[in-house]
PQR file with spaces between the fields and no chain letter, atoms N, CA, C, O and H, PARSE charges and radii, in Angstrom:
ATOM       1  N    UNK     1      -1.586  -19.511   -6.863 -0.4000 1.5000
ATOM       2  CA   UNK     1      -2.200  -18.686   -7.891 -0.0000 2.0000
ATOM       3  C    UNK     1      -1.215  -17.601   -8.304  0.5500 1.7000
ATOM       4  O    UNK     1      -0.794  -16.803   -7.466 -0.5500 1.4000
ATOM       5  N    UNK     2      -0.779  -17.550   -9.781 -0.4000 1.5000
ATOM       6  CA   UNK     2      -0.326  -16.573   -9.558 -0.0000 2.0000
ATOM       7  C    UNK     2      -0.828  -14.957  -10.032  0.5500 1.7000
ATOM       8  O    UNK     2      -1.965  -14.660  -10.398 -0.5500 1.4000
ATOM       9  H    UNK     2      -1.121  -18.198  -10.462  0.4000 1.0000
ATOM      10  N    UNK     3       0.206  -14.134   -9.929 -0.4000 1.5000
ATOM      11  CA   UNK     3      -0.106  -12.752   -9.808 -0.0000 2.0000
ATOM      12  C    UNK     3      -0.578  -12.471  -11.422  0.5500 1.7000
ATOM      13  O    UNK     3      -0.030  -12.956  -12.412 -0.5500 1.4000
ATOM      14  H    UNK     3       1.130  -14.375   -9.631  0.4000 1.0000
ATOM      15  N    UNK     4      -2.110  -11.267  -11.404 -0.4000 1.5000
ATOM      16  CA   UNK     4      -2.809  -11.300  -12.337 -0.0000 2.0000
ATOM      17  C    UNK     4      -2.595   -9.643  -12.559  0.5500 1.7000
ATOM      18  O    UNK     4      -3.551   -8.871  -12.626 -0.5500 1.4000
ATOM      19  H    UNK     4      -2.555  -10.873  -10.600  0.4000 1.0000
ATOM      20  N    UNK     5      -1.270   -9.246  -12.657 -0.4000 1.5000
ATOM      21  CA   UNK     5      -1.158   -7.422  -12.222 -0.0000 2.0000
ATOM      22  C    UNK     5      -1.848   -6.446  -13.548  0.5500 1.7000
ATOM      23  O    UNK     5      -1.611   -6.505  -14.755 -0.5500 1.4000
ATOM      24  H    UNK     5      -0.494   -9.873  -12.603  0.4000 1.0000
ATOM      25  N    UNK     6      -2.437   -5.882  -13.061 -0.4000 1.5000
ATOM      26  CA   UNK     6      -3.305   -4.431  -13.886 -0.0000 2.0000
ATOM      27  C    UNK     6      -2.346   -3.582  -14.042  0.5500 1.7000
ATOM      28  O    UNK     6      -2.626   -2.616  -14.751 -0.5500 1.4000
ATOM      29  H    UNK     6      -2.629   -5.834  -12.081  0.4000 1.0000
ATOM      30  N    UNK     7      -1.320   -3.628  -13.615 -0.4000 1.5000
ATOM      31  CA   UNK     7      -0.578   -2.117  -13.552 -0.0000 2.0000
ATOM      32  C    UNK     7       0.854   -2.647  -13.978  0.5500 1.7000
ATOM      33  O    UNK     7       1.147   -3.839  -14.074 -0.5500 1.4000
ATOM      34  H    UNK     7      -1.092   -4.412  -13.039  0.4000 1.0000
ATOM      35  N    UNK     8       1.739   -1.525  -14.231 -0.4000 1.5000
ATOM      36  CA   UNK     8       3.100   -2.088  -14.564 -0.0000 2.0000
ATOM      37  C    UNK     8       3.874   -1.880  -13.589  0.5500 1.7000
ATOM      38  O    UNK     8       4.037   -0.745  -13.143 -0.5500 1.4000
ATOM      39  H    UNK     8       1.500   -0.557  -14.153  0.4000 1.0000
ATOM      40  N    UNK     9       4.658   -3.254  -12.953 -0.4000 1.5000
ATOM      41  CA   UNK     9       5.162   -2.880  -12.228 -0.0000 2.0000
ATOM      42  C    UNK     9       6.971   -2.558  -12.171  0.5500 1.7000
ATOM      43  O    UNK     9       7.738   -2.736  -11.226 -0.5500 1.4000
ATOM      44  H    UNK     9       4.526   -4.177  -13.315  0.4000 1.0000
ATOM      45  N    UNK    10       7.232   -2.078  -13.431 -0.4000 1.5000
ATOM      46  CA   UNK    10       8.487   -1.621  -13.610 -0.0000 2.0000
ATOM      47  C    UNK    10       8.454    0.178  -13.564  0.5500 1.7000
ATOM      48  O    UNK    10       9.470    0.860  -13.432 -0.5500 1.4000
ATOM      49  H    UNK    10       6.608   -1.933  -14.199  0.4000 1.0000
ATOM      50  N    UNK    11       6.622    0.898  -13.747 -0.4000 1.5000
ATOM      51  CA   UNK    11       6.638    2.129  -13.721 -0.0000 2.0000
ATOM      52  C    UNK    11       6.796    2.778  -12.096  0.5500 1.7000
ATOM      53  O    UNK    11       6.362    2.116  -11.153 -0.5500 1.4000
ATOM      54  H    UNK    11       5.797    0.344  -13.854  0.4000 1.0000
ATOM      55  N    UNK    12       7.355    3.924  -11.902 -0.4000 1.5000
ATOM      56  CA   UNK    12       7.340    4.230  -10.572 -0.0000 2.0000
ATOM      57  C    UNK    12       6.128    3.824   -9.301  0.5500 1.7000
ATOM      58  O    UNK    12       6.166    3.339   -8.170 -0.5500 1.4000
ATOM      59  H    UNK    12       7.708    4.462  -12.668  0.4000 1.0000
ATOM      60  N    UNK    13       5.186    4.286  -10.147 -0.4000 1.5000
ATOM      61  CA   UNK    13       3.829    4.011   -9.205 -0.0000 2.0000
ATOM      62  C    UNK    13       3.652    2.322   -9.205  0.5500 1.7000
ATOM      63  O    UNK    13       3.038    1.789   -8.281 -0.5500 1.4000
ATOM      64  H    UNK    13       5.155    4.680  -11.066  0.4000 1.0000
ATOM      65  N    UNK    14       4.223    1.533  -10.290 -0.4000 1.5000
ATOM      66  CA   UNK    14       3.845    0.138   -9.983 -0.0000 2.0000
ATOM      67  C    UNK    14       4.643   -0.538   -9.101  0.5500 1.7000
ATOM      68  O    UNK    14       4.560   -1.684   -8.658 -0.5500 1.4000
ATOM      69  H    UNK    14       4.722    1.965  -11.041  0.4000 1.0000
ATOM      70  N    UNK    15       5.672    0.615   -8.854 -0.4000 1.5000
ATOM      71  CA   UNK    15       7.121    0.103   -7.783 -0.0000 2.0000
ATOM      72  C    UNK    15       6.851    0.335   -6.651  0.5500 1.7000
ATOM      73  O    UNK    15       7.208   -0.545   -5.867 -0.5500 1.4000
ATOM      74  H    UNK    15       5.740    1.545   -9.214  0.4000 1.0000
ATOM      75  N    UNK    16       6.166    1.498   -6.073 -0.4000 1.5000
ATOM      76  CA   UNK    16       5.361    1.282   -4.917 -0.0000 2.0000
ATOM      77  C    UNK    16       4.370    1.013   -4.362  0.5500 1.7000
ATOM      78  O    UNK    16       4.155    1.011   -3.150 -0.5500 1.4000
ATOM      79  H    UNK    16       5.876    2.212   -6.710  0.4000 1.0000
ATOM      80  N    UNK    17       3.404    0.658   -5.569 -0.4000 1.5000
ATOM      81  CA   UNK    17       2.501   -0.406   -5.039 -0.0000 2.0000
ATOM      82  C    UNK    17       3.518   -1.960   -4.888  0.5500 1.7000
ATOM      83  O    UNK    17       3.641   -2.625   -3.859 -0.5500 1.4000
ATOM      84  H    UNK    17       3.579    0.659   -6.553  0.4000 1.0000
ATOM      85  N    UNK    18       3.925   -2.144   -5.756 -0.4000 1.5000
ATOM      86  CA   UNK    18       5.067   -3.512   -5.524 -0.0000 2.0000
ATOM      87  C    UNK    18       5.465   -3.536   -3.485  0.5500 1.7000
ATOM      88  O    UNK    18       5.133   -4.184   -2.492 -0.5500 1.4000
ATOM      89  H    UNK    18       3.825   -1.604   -6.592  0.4000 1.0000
ATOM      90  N    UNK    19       6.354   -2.368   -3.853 -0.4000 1.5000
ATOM      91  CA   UNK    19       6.624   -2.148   -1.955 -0.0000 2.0000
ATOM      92  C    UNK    19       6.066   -2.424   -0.912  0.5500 1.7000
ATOM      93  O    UNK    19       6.334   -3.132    0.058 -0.5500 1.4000
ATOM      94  H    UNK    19       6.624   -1.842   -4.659  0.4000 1.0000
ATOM      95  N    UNK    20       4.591   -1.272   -1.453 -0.4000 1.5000
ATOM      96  CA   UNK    20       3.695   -1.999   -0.046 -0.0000 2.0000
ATOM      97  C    UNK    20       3.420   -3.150   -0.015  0.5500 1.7000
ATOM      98  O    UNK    20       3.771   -3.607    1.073 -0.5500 1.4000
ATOM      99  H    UNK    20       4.373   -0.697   -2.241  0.4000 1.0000
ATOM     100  N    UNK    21       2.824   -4.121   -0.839 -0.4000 1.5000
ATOM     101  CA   UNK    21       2.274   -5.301   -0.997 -0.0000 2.0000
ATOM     102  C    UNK    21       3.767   -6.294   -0.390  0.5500 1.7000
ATOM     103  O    UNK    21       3.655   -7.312    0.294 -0.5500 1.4000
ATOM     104  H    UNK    21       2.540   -3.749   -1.723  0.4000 1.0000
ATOM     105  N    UNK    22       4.758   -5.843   -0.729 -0.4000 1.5000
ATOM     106  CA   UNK    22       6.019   -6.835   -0.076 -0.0000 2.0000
ATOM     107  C    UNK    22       5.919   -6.720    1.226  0.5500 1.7000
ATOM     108  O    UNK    22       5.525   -7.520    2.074 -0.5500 1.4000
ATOM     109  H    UNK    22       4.849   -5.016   -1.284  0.4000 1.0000
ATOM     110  N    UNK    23       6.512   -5.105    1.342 -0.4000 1.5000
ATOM     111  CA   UNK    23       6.320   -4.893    3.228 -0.0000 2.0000
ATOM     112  C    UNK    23       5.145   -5.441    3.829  0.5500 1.7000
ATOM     113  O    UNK    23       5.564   -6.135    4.756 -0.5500 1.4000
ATOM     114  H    UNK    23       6.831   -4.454    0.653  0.4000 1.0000
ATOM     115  N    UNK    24       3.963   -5.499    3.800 -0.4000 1.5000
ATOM     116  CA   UNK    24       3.071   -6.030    4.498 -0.0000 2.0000
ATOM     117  C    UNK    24       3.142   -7.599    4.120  0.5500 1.7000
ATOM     118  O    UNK    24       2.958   -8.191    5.184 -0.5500 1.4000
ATOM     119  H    UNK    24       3.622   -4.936    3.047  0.4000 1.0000
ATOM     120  N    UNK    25       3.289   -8.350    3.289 -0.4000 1.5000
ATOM     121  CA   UNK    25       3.341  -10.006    3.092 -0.0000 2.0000
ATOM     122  C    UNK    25       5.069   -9.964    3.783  0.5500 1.7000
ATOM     123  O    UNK    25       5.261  -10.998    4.422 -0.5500 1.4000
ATOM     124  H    UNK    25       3.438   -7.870    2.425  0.4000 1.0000
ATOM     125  N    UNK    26       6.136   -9.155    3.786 -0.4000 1.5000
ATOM     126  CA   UNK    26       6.910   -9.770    4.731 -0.0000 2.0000
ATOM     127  C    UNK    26       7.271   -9.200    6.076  0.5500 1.7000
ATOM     128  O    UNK    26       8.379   -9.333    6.595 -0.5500 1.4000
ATOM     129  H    UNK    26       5.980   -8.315    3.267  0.4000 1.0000
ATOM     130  N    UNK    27       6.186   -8.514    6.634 -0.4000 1.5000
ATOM     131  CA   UNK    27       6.253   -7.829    7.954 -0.0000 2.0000
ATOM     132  C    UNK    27       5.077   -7.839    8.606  0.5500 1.7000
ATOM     133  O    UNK    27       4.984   -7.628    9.815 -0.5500 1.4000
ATOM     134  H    UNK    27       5.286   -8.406    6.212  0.4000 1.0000
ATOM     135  N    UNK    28       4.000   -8.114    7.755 -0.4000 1.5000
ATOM     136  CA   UNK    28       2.607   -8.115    9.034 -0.0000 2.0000
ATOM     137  C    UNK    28       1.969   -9.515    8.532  0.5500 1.7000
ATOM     138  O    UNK    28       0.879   -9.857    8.992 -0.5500 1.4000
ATOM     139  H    UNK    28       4.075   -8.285    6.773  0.4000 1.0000
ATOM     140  N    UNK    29       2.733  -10.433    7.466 -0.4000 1.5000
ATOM     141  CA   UNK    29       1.527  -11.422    6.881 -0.0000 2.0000
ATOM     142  C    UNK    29       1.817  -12.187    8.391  0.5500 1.7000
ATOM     143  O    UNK    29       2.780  -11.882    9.094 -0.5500 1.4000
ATOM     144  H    UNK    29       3.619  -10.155    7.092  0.4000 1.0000
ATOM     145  N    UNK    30       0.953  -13.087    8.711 -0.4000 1.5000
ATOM     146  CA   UNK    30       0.862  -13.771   10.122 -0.0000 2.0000
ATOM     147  C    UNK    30       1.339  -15.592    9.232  0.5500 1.7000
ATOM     148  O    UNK    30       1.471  -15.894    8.046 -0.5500 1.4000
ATOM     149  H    UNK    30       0.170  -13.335    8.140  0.4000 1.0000
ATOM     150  N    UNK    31       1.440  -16.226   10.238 -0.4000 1.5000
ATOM     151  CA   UNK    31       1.900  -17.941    9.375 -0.0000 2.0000
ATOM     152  C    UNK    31       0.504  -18.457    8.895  0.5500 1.7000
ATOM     153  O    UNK    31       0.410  -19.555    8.346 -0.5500 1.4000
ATOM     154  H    UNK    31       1.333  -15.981   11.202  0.4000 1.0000
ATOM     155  N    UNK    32      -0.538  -17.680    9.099 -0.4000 1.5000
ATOM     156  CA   UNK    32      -1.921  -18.890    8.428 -0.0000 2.0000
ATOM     157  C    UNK    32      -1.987  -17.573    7.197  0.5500 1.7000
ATOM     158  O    UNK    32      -2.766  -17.869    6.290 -0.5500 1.4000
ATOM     159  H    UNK    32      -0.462  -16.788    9.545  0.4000 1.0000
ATOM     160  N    UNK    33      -1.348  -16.272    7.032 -0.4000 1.5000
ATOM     161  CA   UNK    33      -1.938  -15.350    5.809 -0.0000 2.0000
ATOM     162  C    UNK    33      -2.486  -14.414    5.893  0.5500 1.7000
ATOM     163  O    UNK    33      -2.965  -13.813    4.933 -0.5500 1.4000
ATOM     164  H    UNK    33      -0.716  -16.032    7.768  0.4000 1.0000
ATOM     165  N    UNK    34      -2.553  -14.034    7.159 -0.4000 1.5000
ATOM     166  CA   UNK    34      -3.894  -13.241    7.729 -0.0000 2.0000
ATOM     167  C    UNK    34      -2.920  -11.749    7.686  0.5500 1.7000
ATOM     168  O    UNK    34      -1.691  -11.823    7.721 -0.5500 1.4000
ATOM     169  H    UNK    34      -2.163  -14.523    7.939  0.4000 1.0000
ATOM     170  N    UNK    35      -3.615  -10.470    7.610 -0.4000 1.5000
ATOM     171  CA   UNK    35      -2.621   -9.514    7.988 -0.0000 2.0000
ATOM     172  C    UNK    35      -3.628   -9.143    9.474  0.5500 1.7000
ATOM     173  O    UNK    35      -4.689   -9.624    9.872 -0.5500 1.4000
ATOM     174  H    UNK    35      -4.613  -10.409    7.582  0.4000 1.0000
ATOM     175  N    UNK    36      -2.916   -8.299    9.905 -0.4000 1.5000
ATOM     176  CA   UNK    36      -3.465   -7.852   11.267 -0.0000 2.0000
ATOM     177  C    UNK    36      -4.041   -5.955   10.811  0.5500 1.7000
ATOM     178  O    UNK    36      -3.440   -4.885   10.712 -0.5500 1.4000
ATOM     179  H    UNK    36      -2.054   -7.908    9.582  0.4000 1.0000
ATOM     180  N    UNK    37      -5.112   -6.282   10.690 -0.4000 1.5000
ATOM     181  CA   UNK    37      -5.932   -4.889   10.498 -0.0000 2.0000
ATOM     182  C    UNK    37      -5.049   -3.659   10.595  0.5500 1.7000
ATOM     183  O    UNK    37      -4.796   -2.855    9.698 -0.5500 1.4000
ATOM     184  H    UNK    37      -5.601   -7.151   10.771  0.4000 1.0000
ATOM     185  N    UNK    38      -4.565   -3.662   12.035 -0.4000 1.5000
ATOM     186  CA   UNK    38      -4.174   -2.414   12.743 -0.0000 2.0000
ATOM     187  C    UNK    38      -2.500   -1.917   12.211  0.5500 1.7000
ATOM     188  O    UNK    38      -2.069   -0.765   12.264 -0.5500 1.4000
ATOM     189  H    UNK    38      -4.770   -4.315   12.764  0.4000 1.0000
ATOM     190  N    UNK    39      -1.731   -3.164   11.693 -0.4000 1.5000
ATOM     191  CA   UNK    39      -0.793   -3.013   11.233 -0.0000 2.0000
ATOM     192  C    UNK    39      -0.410   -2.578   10.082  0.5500 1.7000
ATOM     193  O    UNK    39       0.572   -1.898    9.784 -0.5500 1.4000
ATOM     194  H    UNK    39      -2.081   -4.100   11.649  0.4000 1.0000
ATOM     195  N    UNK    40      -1.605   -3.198    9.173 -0.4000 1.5000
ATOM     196  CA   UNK    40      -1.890   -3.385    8.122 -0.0000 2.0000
ATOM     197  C    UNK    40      -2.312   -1.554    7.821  0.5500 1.7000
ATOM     198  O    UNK    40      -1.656   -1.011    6.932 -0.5500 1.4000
ATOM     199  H    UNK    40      -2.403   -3.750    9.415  0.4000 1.0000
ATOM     200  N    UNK    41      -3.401   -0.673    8.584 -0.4000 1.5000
ATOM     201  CA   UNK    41      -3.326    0.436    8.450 -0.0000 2.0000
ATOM     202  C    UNK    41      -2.173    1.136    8.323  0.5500 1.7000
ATOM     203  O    UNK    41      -1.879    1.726    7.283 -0.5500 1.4000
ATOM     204  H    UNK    41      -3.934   -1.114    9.306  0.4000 1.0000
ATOM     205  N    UNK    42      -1.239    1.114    9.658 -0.4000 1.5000
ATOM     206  CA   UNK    42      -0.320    1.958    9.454 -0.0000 2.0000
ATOM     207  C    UNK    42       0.632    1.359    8.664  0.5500 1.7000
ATOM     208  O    UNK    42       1.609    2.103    8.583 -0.5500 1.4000
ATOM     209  H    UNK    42      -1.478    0.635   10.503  0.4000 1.0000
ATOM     210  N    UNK    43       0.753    0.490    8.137 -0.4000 1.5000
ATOM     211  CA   UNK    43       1.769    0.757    6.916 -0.0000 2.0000
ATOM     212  C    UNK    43       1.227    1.137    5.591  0.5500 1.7000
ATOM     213  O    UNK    43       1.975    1.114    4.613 -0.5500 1.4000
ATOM     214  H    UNK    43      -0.041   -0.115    8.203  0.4000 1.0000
ATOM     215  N    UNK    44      -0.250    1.551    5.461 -0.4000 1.5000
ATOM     216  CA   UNK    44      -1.188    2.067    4.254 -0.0000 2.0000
ATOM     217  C    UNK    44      -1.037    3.434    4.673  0.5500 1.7000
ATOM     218  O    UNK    44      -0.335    4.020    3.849 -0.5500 1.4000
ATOM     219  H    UNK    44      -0.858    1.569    6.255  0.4000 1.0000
ATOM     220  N    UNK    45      -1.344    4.066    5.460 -0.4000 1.5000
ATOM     221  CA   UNK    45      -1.070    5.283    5.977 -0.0000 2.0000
ATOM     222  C    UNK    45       0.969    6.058    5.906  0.5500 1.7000
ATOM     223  O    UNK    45       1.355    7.140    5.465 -0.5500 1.4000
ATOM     224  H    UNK    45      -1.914    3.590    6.130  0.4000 1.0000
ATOM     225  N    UNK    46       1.716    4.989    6.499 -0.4000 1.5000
ATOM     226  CA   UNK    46       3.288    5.517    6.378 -0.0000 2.0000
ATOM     227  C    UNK    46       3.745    5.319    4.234  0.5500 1.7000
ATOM     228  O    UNK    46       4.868    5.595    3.814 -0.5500 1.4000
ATOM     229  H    UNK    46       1.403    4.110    6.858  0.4000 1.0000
ATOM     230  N    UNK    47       2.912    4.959    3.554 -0.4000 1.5000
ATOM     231  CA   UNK    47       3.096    4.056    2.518 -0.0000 2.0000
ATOM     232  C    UNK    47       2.452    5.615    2.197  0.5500 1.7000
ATOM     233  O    UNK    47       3.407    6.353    2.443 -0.5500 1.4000
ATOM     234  H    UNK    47       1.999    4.735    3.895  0.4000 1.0000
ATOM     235  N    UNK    48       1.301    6.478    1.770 -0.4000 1.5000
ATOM     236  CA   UNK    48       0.343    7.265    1.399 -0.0000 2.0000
ATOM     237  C    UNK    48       1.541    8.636    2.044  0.5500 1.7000
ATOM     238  O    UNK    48       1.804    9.501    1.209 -0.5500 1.4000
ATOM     239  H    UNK    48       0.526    5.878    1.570  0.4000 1.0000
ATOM     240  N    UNK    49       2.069    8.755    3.165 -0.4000 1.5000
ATOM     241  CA   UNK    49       2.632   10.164    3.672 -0.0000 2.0000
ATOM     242  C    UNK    49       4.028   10.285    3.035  0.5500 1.7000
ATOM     243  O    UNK    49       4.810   11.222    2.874 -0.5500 1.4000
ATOM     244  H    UNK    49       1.856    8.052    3.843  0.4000 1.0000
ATOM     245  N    UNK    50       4.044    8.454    2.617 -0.4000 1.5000
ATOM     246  CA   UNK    50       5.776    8.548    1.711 -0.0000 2.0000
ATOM     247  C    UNK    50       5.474    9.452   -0.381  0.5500 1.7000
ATOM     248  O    UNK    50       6.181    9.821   -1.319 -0.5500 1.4000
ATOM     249  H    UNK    50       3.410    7.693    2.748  0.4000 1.0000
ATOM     250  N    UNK    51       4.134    9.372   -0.061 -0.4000 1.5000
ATOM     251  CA   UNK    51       4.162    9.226   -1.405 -0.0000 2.0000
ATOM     252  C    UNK    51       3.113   10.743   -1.257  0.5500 1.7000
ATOM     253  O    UNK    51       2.310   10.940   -2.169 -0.5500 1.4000
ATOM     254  H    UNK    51       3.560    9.072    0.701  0.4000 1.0000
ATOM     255  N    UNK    52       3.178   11.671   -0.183 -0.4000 1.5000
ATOM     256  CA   UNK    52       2.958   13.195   -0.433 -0.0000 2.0000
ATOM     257  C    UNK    52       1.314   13.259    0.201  0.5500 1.7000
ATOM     258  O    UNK    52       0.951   14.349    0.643 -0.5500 1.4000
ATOM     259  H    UNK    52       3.831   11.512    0.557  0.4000 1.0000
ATOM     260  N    UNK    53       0.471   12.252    0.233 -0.4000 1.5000
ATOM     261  CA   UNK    53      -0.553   12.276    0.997 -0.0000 2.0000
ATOM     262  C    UNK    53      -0.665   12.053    2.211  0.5500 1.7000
ATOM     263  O    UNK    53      -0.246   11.113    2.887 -0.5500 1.4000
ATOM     264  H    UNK    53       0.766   11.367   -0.126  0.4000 1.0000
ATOM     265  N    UNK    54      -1.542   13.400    2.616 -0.4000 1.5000
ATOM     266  CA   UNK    54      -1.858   13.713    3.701 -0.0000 2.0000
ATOM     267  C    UNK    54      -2.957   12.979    4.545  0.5500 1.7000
ATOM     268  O    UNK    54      -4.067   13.500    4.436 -0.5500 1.4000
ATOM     269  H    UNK    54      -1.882   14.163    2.067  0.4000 1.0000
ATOM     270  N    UNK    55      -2.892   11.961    5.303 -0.4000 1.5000
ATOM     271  CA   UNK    55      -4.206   11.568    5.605 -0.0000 2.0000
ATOM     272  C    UNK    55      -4.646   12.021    6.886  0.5500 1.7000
ATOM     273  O    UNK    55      -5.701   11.612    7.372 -0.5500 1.4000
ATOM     274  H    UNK    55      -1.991   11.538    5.391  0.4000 1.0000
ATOM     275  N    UNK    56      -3.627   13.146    7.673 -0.4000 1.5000
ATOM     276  CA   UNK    56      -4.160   13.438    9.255 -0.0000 2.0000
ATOM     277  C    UNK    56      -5.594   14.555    8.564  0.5500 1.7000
ATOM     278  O    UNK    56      -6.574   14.815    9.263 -0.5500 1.4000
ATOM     279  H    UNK    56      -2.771   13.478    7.278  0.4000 1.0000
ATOM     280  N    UNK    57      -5.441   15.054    7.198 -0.4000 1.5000
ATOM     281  CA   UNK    57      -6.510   15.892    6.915 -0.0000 2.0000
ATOM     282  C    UNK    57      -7.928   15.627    6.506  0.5500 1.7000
ATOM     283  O    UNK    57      -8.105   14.704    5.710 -0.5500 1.4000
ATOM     284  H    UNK    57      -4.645   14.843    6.630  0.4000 1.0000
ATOM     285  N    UNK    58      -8.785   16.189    6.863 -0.4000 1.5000
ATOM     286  CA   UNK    58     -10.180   15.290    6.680 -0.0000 2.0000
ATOM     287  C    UNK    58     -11.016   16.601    5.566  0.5500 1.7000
ATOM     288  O    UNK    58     -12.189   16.972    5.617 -0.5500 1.4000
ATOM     289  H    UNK    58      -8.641   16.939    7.510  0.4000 1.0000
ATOM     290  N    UNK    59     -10.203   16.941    4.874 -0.4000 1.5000
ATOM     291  CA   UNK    59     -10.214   17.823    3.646 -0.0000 2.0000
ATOM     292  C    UNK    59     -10.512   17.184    2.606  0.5500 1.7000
ATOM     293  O    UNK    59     -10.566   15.959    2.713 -0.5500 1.4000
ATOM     294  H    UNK    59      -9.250   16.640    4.833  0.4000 1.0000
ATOM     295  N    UNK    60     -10.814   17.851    1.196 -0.4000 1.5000
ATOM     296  CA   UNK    60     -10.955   17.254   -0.567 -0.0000 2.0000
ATOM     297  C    UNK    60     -10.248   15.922   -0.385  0.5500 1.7000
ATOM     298  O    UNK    60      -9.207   15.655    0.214 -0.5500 1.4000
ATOM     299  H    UNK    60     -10.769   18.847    1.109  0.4000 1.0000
ATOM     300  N    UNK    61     -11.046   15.204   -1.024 -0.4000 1.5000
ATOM     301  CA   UNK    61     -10.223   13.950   -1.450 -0.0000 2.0000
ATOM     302  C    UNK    61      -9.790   14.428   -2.438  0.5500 1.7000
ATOM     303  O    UNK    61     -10.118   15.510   -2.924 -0.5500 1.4000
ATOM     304  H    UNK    61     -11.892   15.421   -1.511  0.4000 1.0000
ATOM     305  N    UNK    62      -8.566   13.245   -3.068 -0.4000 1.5000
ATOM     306  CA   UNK    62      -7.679   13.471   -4.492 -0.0000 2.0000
ATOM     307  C    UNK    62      -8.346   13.980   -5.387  0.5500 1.7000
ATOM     308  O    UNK    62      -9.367   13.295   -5.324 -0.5500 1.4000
ATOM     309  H    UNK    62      -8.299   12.366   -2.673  0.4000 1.0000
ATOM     310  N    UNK    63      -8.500   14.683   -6.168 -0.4000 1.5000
ATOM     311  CA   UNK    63      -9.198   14.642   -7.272 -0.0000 2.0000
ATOM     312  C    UNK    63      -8.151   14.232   -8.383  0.5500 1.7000
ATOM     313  O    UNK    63      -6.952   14.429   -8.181 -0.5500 1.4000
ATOM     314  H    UNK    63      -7.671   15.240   -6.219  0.4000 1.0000
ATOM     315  N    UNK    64      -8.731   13.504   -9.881 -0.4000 1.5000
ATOM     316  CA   UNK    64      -7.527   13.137  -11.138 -0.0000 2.0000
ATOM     317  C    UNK    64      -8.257   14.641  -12.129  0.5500 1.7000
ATOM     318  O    UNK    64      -9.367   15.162  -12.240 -0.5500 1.4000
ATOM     319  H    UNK    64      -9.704   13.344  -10.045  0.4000 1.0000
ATOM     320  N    UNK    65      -6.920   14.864  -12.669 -0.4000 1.5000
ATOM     321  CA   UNK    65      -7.601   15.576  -14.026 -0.0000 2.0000
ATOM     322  C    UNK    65      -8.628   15.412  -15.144  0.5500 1.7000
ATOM     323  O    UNK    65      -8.773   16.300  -15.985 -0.5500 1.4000
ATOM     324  H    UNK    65      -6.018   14.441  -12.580  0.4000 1.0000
């Protein structure tokens, strides 16, 4: 199937969503496809602190303008 992308991925933000989605399909995908939950967090979490969010805080979520 292929990729049906909403976003652009030549704009900065579509470049690191691009990233994560690579790093995890070539570092946690398993041989049947599966990701592994726990892995799968912390690279959503190291992916979110690269990009200025804080998630050790249990403060305001994001708000958009």
């Amino acid at each position: 199937m292929a990729h049906q992308l909403k976003f652009d991925p030549t704009s900065p933000e579509g470049a690191e969503i691009v990233a994560l989605y690579n790093n995890i399909r070539e570092n946690i995908q398993d041989e049947e496809g599966g990701w592994n939950g726990a892995d799968t967090v912390d690279a959503l979490c190291t992916w979110f602190d690269r990009l200025g969010v804080d998630v050790s805080t249990s403060g305001e979520p994001i708000r958009t303008p």
